[in-house]
SEPASE-223166 format. One record per residue: residue in one letter; x, y, z of N, C-alpha, C in turn. Coordinates in steps of 0.05 Angstrom, whole numbers, plus 5000, padded with zeros to 4 digits. Example, Ala and Ser with C-alpha at 12.3 -4.5 7.8 and 13.67 -1.06 7.14 Angstrom:
residues 2
A526448865156524649105156526449345156;S525749555142527349795143525850015157;
//
This chain:
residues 694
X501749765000500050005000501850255000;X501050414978503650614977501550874999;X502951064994503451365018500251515010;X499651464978498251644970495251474985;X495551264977493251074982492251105028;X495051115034494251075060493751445076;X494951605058493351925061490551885053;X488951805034485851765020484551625055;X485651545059484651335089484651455110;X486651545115487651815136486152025134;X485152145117483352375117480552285119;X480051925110476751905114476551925150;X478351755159478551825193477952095202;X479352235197479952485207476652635203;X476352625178473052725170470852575188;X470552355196468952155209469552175243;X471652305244474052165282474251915283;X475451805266475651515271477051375279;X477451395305481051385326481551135314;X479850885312481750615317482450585285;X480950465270481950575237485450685237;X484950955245487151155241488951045257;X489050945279491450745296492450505276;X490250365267491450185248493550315225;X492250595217493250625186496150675207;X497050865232498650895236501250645239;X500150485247501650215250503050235223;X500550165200501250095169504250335168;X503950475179506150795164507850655180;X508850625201510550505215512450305199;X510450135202512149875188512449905161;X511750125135512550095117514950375118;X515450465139518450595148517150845134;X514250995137513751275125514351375146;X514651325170514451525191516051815189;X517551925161518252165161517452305137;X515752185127513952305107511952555112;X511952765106511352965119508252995121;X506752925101503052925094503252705111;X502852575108502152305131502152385166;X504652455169504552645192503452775203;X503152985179500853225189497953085186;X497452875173494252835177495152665196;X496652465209497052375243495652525261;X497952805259496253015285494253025278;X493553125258489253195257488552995268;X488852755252487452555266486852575295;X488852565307489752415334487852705350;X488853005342487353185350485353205356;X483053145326480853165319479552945340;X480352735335479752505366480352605402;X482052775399482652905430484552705438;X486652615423488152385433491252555427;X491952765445493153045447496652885448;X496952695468499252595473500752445449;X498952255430498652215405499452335385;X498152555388499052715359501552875372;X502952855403504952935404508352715402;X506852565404508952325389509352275368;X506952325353508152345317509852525315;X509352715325511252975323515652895330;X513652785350517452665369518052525349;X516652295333518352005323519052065294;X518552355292520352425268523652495267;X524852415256527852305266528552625253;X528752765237529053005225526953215216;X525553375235522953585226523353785207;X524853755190526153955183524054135160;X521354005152519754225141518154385153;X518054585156517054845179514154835167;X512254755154509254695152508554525168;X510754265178509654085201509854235232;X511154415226511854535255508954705256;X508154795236505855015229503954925241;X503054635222501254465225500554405265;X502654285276502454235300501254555321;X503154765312502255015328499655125327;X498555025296495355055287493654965311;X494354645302492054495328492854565344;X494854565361494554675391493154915391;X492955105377491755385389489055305383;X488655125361485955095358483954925374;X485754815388484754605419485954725439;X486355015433486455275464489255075486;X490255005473493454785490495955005480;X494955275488497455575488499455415501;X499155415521501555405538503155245511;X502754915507504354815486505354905468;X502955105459503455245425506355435436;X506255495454509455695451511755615469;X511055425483513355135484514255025465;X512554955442514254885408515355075392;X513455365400514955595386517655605395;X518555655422520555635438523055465421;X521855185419524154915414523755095380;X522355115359523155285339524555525335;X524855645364526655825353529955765355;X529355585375532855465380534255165366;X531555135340532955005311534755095306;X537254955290538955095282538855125250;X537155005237536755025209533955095207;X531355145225529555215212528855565228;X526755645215525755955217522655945223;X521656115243518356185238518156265210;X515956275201514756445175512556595186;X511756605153509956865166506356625170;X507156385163504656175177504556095210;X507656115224508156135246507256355266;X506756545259506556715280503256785289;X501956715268498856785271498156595296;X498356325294498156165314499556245343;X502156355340503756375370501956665378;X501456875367500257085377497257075383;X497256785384493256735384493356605411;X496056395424496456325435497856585459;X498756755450499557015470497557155477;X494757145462492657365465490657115485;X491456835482489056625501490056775520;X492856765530494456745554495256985560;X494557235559494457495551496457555564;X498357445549501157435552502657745540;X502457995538501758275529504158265529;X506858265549509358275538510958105522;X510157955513511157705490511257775470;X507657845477506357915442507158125434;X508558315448509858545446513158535434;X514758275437516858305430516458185403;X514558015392514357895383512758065358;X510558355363510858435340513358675333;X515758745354517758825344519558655328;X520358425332520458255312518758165282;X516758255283515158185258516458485246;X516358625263517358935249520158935232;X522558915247524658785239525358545214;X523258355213522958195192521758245174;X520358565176518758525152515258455147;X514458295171512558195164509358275186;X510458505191508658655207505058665196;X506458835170504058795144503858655134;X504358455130502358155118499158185140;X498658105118495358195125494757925150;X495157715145494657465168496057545185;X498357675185499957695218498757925224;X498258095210497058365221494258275236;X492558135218489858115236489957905258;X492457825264493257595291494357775309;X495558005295495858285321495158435333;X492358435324489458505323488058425342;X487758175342486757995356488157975376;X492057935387493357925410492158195431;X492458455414491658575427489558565438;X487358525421484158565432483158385458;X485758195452485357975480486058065511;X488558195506490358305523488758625533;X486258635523485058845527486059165523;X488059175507488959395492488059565470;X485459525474484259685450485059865427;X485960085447487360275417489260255412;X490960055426493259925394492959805378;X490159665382488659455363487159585340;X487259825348486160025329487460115317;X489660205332491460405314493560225293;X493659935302494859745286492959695260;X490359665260488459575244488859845225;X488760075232488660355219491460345194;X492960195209496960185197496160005166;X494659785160495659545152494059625122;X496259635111496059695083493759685064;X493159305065492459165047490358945074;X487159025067485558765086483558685077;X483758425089482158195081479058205097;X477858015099475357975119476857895140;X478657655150479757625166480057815188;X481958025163483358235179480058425192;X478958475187475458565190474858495210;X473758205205473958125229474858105258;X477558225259479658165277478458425294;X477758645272478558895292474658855299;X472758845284470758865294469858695321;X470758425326470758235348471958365377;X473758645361476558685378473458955395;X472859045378471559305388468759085407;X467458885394465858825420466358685441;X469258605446470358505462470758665482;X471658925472471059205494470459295498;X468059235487464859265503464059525488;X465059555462464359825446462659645414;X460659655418458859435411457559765394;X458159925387456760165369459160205351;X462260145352464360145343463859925323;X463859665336463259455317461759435292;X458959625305457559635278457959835256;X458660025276460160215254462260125241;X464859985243466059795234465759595205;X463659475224462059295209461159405181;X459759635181458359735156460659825141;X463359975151464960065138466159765114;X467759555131466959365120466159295090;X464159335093462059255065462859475042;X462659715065462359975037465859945028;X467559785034470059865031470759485000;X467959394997467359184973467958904989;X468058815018468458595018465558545036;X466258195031461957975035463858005063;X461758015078461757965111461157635111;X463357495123461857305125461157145153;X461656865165459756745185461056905218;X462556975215463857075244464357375238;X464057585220462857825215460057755230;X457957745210456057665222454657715247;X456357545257455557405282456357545303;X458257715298459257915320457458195312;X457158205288455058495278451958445296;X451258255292448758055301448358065335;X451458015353451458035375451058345389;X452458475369453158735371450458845376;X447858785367445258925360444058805381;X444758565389443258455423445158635444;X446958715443448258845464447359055464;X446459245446445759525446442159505451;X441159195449437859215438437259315420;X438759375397437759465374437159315348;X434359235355432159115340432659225315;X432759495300431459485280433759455265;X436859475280438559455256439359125248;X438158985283439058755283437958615257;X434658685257432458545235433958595202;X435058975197435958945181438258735172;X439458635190442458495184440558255163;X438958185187437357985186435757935144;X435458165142433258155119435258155098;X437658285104439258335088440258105082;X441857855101442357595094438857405083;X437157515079435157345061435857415038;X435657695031434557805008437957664985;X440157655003443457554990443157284978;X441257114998440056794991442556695016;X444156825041445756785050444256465066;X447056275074445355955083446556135113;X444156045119445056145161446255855179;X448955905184449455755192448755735222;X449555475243448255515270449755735285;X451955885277452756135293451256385300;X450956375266448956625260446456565261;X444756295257443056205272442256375300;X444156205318444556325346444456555357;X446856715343446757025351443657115338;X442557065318439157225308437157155336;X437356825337436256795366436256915382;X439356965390440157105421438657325418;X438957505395439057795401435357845384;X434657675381431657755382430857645420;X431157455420430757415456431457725464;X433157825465434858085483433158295482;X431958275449430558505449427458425443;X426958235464423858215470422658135439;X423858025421421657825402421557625402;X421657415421421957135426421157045402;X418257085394417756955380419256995350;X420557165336421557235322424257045318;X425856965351427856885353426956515344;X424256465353422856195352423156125326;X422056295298422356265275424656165263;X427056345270428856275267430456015268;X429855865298430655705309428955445298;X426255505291424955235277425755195242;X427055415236427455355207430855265211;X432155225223434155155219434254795220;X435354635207435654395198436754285220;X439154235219441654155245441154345264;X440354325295440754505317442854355324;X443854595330446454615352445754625386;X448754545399447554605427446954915433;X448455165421448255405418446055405418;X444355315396441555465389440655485414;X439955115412438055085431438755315457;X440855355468442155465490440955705494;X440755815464439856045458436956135464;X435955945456432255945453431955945486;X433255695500431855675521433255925541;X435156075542436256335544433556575537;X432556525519430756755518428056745529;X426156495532424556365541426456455582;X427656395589428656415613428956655623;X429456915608428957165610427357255619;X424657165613421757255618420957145630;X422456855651421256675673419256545664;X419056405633417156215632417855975631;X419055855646420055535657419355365642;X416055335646414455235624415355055593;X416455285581416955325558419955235556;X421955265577423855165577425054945586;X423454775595422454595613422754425581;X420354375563418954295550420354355527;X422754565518425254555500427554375512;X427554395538429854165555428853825544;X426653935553426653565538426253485508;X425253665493425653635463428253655459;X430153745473433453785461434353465465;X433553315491433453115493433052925483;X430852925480429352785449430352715431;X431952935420433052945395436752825396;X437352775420440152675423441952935431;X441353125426442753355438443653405467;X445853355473447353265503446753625517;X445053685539445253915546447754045564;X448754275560450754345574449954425606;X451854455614450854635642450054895651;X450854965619448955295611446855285606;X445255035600443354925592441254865620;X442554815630441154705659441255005676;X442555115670443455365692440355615685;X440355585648438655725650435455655651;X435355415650432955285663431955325692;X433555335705433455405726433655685737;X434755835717434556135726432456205712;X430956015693428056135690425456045714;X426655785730424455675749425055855771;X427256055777427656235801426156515790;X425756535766424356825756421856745771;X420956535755418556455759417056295784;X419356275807418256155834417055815827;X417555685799416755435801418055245805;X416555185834418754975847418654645830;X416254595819415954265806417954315776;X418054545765419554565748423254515757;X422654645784425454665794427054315810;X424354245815425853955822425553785799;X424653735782424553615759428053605754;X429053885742431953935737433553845752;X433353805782435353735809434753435800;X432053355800432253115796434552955777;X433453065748435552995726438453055726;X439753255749442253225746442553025768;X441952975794442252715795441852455795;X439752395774439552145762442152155738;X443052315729444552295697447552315720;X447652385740450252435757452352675745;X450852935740451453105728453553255744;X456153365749457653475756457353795768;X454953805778454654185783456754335783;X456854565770457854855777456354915796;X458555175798457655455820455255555800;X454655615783452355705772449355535780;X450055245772447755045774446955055811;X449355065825448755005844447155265861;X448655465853447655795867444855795861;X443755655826441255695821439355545836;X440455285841437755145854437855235884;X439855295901439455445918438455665924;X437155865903436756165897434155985888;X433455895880430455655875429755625902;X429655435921429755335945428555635963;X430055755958429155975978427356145977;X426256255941425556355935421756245937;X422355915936419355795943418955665969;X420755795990420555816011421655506035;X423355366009424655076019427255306029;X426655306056429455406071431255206077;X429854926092430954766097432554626072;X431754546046432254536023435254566018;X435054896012437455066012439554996031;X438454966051440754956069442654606067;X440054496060441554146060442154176033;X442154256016444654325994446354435983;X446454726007448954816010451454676018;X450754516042451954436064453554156041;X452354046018453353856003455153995975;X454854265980456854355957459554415967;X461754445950464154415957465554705980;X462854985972462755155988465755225978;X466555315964469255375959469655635938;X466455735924466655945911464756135926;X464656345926463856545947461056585931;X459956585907457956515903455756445915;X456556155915454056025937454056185962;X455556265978455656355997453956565996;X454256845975452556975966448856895968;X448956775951446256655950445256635976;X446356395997445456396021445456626038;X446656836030446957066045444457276035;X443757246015440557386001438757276004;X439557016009436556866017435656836034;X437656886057436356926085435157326091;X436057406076435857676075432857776061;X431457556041429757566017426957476041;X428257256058425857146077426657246105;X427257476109426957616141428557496157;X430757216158431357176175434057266181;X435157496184437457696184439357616200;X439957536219441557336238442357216230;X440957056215441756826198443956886173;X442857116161444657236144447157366150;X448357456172449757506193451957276193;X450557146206451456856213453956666188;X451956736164453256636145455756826134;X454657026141457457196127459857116147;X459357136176461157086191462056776182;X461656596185462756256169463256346152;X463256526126464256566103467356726111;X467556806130469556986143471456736147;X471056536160471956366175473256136160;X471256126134472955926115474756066101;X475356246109477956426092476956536062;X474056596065473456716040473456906033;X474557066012475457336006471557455991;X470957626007467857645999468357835978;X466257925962465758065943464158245945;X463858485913461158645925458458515939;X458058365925455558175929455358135957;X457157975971456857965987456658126018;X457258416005457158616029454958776023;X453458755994450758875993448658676016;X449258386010447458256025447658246051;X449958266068450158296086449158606099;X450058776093449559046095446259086102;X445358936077441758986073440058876104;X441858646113442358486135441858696163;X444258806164444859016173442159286184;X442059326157440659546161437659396177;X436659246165433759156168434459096199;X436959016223436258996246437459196264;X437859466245438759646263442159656272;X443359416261446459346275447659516266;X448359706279450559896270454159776276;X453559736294456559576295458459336275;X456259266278456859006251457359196228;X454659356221454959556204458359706197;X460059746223462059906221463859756215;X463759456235465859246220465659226191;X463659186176463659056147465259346134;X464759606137465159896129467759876128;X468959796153472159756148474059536130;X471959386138471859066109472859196086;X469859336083470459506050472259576036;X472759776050475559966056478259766047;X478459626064480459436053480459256039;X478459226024477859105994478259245971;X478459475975478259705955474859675944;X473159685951471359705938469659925949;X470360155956469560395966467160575942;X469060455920468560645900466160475889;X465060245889462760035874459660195883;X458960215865456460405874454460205885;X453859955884452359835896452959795925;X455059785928456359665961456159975971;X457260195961456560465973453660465987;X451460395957449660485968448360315989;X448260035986448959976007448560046043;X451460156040453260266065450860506072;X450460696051449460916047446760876071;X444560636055442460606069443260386096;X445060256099444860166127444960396145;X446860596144448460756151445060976167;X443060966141440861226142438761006159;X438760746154436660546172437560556206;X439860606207440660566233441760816246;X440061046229440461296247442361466247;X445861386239447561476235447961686222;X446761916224446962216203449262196189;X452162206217453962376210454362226180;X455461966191456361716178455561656149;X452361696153450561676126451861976099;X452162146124453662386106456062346094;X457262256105459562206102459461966076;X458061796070458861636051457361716023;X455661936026453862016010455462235997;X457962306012458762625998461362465984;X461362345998464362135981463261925954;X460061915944459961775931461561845895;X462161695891462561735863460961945837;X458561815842456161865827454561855842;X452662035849449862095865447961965853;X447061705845444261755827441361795849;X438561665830436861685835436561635867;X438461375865437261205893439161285914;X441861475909442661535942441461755957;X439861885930439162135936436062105955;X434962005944432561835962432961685985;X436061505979436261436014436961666033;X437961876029438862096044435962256052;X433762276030431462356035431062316057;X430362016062428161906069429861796100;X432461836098434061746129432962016144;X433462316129432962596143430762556156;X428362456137425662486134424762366173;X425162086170424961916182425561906215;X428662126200430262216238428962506254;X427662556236425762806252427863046244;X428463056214429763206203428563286179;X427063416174424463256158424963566133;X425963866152427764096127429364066112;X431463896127433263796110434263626089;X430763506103429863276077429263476053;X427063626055426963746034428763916018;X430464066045432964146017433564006004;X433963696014435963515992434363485973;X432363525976429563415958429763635931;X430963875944431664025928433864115905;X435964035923438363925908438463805895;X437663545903436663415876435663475848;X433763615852433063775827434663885808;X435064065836437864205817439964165800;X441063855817442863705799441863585776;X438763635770438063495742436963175746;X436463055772436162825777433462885783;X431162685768428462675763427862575786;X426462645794424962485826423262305810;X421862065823421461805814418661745840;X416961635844414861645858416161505882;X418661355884419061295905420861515924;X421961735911423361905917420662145935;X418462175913416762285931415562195956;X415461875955414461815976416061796004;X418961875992420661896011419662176030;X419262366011418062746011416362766027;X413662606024411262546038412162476062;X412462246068413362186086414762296114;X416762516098418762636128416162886124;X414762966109412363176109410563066133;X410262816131408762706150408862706177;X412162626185412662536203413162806220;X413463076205413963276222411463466219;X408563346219406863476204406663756197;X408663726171408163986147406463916129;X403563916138401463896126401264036100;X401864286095400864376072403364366049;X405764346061407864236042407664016037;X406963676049406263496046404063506017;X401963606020399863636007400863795976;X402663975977403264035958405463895941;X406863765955408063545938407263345936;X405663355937402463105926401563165904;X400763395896400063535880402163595863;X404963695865407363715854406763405827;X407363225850407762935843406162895811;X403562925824401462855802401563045772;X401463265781401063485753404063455745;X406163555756408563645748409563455740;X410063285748411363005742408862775728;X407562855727404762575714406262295729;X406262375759407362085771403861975782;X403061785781400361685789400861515812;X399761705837400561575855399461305870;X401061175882399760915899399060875925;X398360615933397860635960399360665978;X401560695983403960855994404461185991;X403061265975402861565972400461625982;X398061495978396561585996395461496032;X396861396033397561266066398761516068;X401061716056403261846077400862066080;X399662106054396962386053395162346072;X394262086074391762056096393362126124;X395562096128396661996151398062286157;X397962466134399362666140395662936149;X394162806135391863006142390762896170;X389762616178389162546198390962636225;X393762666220395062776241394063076246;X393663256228393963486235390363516236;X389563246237385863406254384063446220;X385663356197383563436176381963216172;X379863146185380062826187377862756170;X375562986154373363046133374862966107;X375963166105377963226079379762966068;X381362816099382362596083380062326074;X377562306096376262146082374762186056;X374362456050373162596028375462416001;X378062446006379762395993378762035982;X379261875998379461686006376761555996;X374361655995372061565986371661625955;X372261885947372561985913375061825900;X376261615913378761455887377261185892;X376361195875374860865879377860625878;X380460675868382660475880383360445903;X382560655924383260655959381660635973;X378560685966376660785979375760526003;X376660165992376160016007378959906023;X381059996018383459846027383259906062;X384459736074384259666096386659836111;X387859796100390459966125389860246110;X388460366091388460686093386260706109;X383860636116382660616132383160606163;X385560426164386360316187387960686203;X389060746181389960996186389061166197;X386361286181384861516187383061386217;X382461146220381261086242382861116270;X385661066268387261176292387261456290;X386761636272387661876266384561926285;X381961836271379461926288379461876321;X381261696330382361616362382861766373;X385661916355387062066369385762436376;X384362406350382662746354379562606371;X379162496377376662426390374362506377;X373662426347372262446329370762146332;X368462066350367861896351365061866329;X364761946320362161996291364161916275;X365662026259367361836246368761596244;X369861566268371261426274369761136276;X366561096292365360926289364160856262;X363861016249363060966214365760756200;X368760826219370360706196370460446212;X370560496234371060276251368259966249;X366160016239364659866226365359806205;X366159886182367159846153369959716163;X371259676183373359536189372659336192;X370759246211369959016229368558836199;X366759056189365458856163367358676150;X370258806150371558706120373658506139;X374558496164374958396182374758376205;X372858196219370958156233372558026255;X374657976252376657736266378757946274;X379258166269381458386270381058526314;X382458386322381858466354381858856354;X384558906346386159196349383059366341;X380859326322378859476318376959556339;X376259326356374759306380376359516397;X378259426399380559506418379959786421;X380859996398380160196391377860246402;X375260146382372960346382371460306422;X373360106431371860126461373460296473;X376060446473377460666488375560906478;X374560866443372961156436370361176443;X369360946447366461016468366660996496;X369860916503369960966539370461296545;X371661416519372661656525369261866529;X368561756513364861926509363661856532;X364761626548363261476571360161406548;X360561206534358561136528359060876533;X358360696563359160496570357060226563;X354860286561353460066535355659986512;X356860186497356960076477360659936489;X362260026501364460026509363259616527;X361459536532361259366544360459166519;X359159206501359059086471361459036456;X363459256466365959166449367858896466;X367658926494369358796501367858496503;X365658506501364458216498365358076470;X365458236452365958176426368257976428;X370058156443372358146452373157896466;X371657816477371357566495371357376480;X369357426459367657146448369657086426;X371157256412373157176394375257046411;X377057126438378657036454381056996439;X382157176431383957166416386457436424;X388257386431391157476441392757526416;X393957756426395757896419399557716404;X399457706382401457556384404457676397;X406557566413408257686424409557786401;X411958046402413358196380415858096395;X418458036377420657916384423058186394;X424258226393426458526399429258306405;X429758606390434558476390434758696398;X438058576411439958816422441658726410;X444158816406446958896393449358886414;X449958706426452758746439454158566429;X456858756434459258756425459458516395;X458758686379458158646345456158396346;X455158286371452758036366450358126365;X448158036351445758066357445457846368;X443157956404442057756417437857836409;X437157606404434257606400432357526424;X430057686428428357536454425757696455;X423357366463421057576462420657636492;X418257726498417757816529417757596541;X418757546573418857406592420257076574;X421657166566423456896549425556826572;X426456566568427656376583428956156567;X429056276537430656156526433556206512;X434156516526437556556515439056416534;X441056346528443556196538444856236566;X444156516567445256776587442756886612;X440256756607437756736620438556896650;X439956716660440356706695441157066698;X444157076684445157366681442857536678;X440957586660439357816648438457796670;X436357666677434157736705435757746735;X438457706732439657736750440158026757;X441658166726440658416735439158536728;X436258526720434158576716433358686755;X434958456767432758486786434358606807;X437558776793438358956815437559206806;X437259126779435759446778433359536783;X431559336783429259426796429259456832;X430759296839432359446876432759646873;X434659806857435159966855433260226854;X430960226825428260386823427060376847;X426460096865424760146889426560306911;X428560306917430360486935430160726925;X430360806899429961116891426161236902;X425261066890423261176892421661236923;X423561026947422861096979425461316981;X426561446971428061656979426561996981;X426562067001425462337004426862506981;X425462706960425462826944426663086948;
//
């Protein structure tokens, strides 16, 4: 069998992967002494490559007794970069440059600078295009758009530009290189501008143009140029391959035409795992599980092996969507198939778990993950934060401390949020210093953050202090600063800020007013309250809600208008029945001793809840106050016959950075004996004061 016959064989392998075949033909080359035949060789490596049999195609390489044609050296540096094995690709460049009879060319270097831009190896690739300079071969259009690309990897943008700007003579390649290079740095309006130049400059865009033009229009949401790309490859008769498939998918999902992206995805012949990845990616967007659920198993169906991006976003559509049977279905199948979780799969079904209220859940499969990426930790730190139990969230950050975990923003928003909701200022100041020595001072989420624990727990100075240092002021620090003033019985200074704001050009937002209302409320500035009610509605066309009109009722019932706010309250047929605005103006009728009113609302309470004690409660102090003791003896019977108690309210204290929790007359902290121990010198103490002559 001669050389030519056993290459025809060698390449049906290689086209097919047909490891054992190709081991035989290798034998055959062996024993008929080709082993330094150079084609035979080079289809070895493919072979052996194309199979993933890496050590293989590095022994054909060795058992050549003399390498001395620099296309086999080519050949080998190819596949490695093209099976991402850098490190190797410039370990052989290396042993090529200290040949003593052979040279790189200009086929050599595209591969080693592809392998310098994996490994963003920026000073290499740097000596390496002063050497292309020196040789000459700077401008060849393939090394140029491989310098292109080193850069764009190495995140050097405008040398990647100003190189692309240099190069004489370009191809699509070279096109390619720089447009990939611009959305790689996240300048996705460069690209397309790029992109179009491109065309007008006479060359076809083709499958990885495309596809990055294509991406480019889901990054920006821009539908109509995306559709154009789109119409434009019909009207060409262009065949869509599954790349550009994919990217039309992705970026109709991005910009809200699923179904548009669906079309796409059903007319294509061969799906890829991409597509599918893609579809169920956009379906997962909008939290319809459902739907992705029911593409998970048609991908199935069809023999398509799903990835773990595949599962990840299945499940980040059953956490949009709170469906837990959707969500164990997926837990199920990764472990019946004995699927390997990531930190993604795993964060999700935990961020599942919590979200449909399996605490226990979460917690017995945290406790089984390797806990080694700060991720999960994350998660469990929002999810005790998402369901009120803040201690808990505490708790975890501290064990995350403990396993030597370096935390993240993430993790000090959730903690923080922690924070604020129980008042812990201390903890509060530890994490503050955390920060600080993370460098993450400057992260506007962890600021703001800081900002609102800082205004939840009373801290003016402090709250000032991180608010004048922020980076960028937006909508939402300016509202937490509102509404901290508002809240602390600072309620002018709320409004200056309220004002400042303005000034700086930052739109107030209905939660910003309700911040306004609110400190209007709390220091009853009734007619300024009222007029930024009015502000709200005309000036801004903000339409307000039941939180805006709670602060109004609550701001007129305080100051005695107690006609006017139910006048209000009966003319919006959206409030006129709700229960806590009612609930409002009926303490408000308590407190002015408006008992004609007050009994009108306080029946329309009882009607709509009949089981509500706190109503009775009320309206028998407002007919004890009238001494109208008939009716004051009707309430407390009521009162009787329901027999229903007050549920206890829990209270924490804060020492020395712990929160301790306890309800009234509890006997279950650790420390029991101590508290009522001195509980009960201080009350010696009050009774000795109080027999002391004055």
């Amino acid at each position: 069998m001669d050389a030519s016959k056993l290459l025809s064989i060698l390449r049906t392998c290689i086209d097919s992967k047909l490891l054992l075949p190709g081991r035989l033909i290798h034998q055959k080359v062996v024993t008929l002494g080709l082993r330094d035949n150079i084609a035979l060789c080079k289809n070895l490596i493919n072979l052996y490559f194309s199979c993933q049999s890496y050590d293989s195609a590095k022994r054909v390489f060795r058992s050549i007794e003399n390498p001395f044609d620099i296309s086999l050296w080519n050949a080998l540096l190819a596949a490695y970069c093209k099976n991402y094995m850098y490190i190797d690709a410039l370990e052989l460049f290396s042993s090529l440059l200290q040949h003593p009879y052979l040279k790189p060319d200009s086929f050599s270097y595209p591969s080693v600078l592809k392998a310098c831009g994996g490994l963003t190896r920026v000073h290499y690739g740097t000596m390496l295009h002063a050497q292309l300079i020196r040789l000459g071969l700077a401008h060849d259009v393939v090394v140029g758009s491989s310098l292109v690309g080193m850069y764009a990897k190495c995140n050097l943008y405008g040398r990647a530009i100003l190189l692309f700007d240099e190069i004489p003579e370009r191809d699509v390649a070279c096109w390619n290189a720089v447009i990939s290079c611009s959305y790689q740095a996240g300048k996705a309006e460069k690209a397309l501008e790029l992109y179009e130049k491109m065309k007008e400059s006479g060359f076809q865009p083709n499958s990885v143009s495309l596809t990055t033009a294509i991406a480019s229009c889901a990054r920006l949401s821009d539908l109509e140029r995306g559709k154009r790309i789109h119409q434009e490859l019909v009207r060409n008769g262009f065949e869509l391959d599954g790349y550009v498939s994919s990217a039309l998918i992705d970026m109709y999902a991005k910009c809200s035409c699923i179904e548009m992206g669906k079309n796409v995805f059903e007319q294509m012949t061969t799906k890829t795992v991409v597509a599918w990845n893609s579809m169920i990616a956009g379906y997962s967007s909008i939290g319809d599980s459902q739907v992705c659920v029911e593409l998970f198993r048609k991908m199935n169906a069809e023999c398509t092996k799903p990835t773990l991006t595949t599962i990840s976003s299945v499940l980040m559509a059953c956490v949009r969507s709170a469906q837990l049977q959707h969500g164990k279905f997926m837990h199920g199948y990764i472990i019946r198939n004995k699927i390997e979780a990531d930190t993604f799969v795993d964060s999700a079904l935990i961020d599942l778990y919590f979200k449909c209220g399996r605490i226990q859940s979460a917690e017995t499969l945290f406790k089984r993950t390797p806990r080694t990426d700060v991720v999960c930790w994350n998660v469990m730190i929002s999810g005790y934060v998402a369901v009120g139990n803040y201690l808990k969230a505490l708790d975890t950050y501290d064990d995350m401390e403990v396993a030597n975990l370096k935390p993240n923003a993430a993790s000090f928003v959730g903690t923080l949020s922690a924070c604020s909701q129980l008042a812990a200022l201390e903890k509060g100041k530890e994490i503050h210093k955390c920060i600080l020595e993370h460098g993450l001072d400057n992260d506007r989420a962890v600021m703001g953050a800081l900002l609102d624990m800082y205004a939840k727990c009373g801290a003016m100075n402090e709250a000032l202090n991180v608010f004048r240092k922020l980076p960028e002021k937006d909508l939402v620090s300016w509202t937490t600063m509102i509404d901290a003033r508002g809240s602390h019985g600072h309620a002018l200074e709320a409004l200056k800020l309220f004002r400042e704001m303005q000034q700086q050009n930052v739109k107030p937002d209905k939660v910003s007013f309700l911040a306004v209302l609110s400190a209007c409320s709390h220091a009853g500035l009734t007619d300024e309250g009222y007029n930024y009610f009015n502000e709200m509605t005309t000036k801004h066309c903000i339409k307000p809600v039941i939180e805006h009109y709670s602060c109004l009722i609550d701001l007129l019932g305080r100051a005695g208008r107690l006609d006017e706010a139910y006048k209000i309250l009966k003319n919006t047929p959206e409030i006129s029945e709700d229960v806590n605005l009612l609930s409002t103006l009926f303490s408000a009728c308590h407190l002015h001793k408006n008992l004609e009113l007050g009994q009108h609302i306080g029946r329309l309470l009882i009607k709509k809840d009949p089981h509500d004690i706190s109503t009775y409660i009320t309206l028998s102090k407002m007919y004890a106050y009238a001494k109208r003791w008939d009716e004051v003896g009707k309430m407390r019977l009521k009162m009787k016959k329901l027999g229903r108690r007050k549920n206890p309210g829990c209270s924490w204290i804060e020492v020395k950075k712990r929160i301790h929790s306890f309800l009234a007359e509890d006997k279950a902290h650790p420390e029991t004996c101590r508290v009522y121990g001195c509980l009960k010198i201080i009350s010696d103490h009050m009774e000795l004061d109080d027999m002391m002559p004055s």
